[in-house]
N, C-alpha and C positions, 0 to 999 in steps of 0.2 A: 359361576361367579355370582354374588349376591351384590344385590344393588350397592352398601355401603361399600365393599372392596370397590367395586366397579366408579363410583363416585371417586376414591380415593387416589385410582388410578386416575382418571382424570386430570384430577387435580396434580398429580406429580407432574404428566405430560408438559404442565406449562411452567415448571421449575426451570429456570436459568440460574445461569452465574455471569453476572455484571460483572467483576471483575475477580481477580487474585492478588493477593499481596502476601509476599514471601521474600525467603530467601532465591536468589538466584543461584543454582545449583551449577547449570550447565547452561552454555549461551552455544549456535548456530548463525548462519547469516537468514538459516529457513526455519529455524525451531529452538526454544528456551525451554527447560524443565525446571519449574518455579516450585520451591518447597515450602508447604503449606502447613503446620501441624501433621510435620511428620511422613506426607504423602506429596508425592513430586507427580506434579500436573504438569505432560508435555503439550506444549503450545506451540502453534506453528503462528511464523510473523513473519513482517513484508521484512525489506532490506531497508524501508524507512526508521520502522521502528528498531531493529537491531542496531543502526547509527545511535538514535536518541538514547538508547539503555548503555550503551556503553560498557563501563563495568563496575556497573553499578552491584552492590553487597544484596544490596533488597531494594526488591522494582513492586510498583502497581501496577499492570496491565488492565486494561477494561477488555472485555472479552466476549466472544461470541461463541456459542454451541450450537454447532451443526451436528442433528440429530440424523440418522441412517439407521438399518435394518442389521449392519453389521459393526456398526462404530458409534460411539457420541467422540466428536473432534472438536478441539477449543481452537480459537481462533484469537489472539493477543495483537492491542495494539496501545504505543504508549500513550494517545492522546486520543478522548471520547471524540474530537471530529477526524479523527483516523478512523477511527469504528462505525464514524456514523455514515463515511462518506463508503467505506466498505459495504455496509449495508445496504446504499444505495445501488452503488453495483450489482451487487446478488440479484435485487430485486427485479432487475434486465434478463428479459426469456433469454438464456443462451449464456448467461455470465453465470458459472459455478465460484462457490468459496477460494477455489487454487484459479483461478482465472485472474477475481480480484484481486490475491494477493499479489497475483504475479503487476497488475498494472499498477500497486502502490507502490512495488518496488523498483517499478523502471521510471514512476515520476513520484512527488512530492505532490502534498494535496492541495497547491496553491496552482502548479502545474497541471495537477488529472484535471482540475478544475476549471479550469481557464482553457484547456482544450477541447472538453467538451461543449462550454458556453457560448465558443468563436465558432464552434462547428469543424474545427481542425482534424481532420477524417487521417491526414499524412499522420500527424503526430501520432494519434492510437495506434494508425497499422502500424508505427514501428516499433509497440510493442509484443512480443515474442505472444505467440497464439493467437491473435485480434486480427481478423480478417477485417473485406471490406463490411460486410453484412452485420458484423457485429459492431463494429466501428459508430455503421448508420444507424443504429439497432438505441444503443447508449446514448448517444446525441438527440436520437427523437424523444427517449422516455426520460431523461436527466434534465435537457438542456432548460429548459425552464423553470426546473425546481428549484435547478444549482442558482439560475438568476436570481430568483428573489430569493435565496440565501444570501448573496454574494449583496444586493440590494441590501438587507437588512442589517449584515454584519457589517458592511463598507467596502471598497472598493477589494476588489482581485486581482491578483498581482495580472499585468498581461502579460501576451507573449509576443515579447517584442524581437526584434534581432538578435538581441544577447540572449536573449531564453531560450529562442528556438537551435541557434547556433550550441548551446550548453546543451539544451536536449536531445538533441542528433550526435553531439559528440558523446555524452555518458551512456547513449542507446547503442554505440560505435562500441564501446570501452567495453560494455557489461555483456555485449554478443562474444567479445576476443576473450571475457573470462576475468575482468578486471572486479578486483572486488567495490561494489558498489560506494562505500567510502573513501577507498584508495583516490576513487576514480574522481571523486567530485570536487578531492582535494586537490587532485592536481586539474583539473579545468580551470576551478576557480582562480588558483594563483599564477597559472595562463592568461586568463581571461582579465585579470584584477593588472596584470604587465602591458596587454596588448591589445584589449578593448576589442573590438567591433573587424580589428582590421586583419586578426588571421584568417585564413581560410578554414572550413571543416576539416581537409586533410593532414594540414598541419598540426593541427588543434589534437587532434589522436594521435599523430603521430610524436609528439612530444609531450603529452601525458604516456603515451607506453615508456616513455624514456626516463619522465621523472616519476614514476609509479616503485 
């Protein structure tokens, strides 16, 4: 290979795609194929951003490509502090791109957020794959950053009893197989009748009912 090729390759190496904007072809709660001029680009996304797209005709997604030996895989999400807080993740030895998604999809990013800030170790293990090790792992290399984010932008939502009570029950719903909106729909209009005063078990057990 001659230097100019060899230059050229280089230079493609750090080619991204910031986002896509198409038609929406096919929608998943794990994956959209966005059509592009002509060519359908499958993207995998949390179960945040499948809420926010809805059914919509034509979506922007902002996008990440994880590059591999035997894949280039796109990574969609509907709002750049989706993607950026995604990217924080990754950046944790131990946290892979399906890791990430999975923790965007069992909280919201006012939630991932605010649990890694307080130090809330419970909250992460109860998302599906996040041990303790990893838990501690995110909390040490994030928890600072996300403060003076959280500092600069303005206050973050906390996690107060009604949050934590919401998060333990939609983490309850989404292990039994509930679908992630279904679920949130009915906590909240639970939660919006009865405030602070049902119990956890209740609280599931009458979301599986009006689900």
């Amino acid at each position: 290979m001659d230097g100019n090729a060899s230059s050229i390759l280089n230079q493609n190496s750090f080619i991204m795609i910031a986002y896509l904007k198409g038609k929406l072809a096919h929608k998943d709660p794990t994956h959209v194929i966005i059509e592009v001029s002509g060519v359908g680009y499958l993207v995998h996304i949390s179960l945040q951003t499948f809420s926010e797209i809805k059914d919509q005709e034509n979506i922007l997604l902002h996008t990440h490509l994880q590059v591999r030996e035997d894949a280039h895989i796109l990574f969609g999400f509907s709002s750049s502090s989706e993607k950026k807080l995604f990217q924080q993740l990754i950046s944790v030895n131990g946290v892979g791109p399906s890791t990430a998604i999975v923790m965007l999809s069992y909280m919201n990013n006012a939630e991932l957020k605010s649990a890694i800030i307080q130090e809330d170790v419970v909250a992460l293990q109860s998302i599906k794959g996040i041990g303790n090790k990893t838990a501690q792992r995110v909390i040490i290399e994030l928890k600072d950053k996300l403060k003076k984010e959280s500092w600069e932008e303005g206050p973050t939502v906390s996690a107060g009893p009604h949050n934590t009570l919401r998060r333990e029950a939609l983490s309850a719903l989404l292990t039994l197989g509930l679908p992630k909106v279904t679920a949130e729909k009915s906590v909240d209009a639970i939660l919006k009748k009865s405030g602070n005063t049902i119990t956890l078990e209740d609280l599931v057990k009458q979301a599986l009912k009006n689900a």
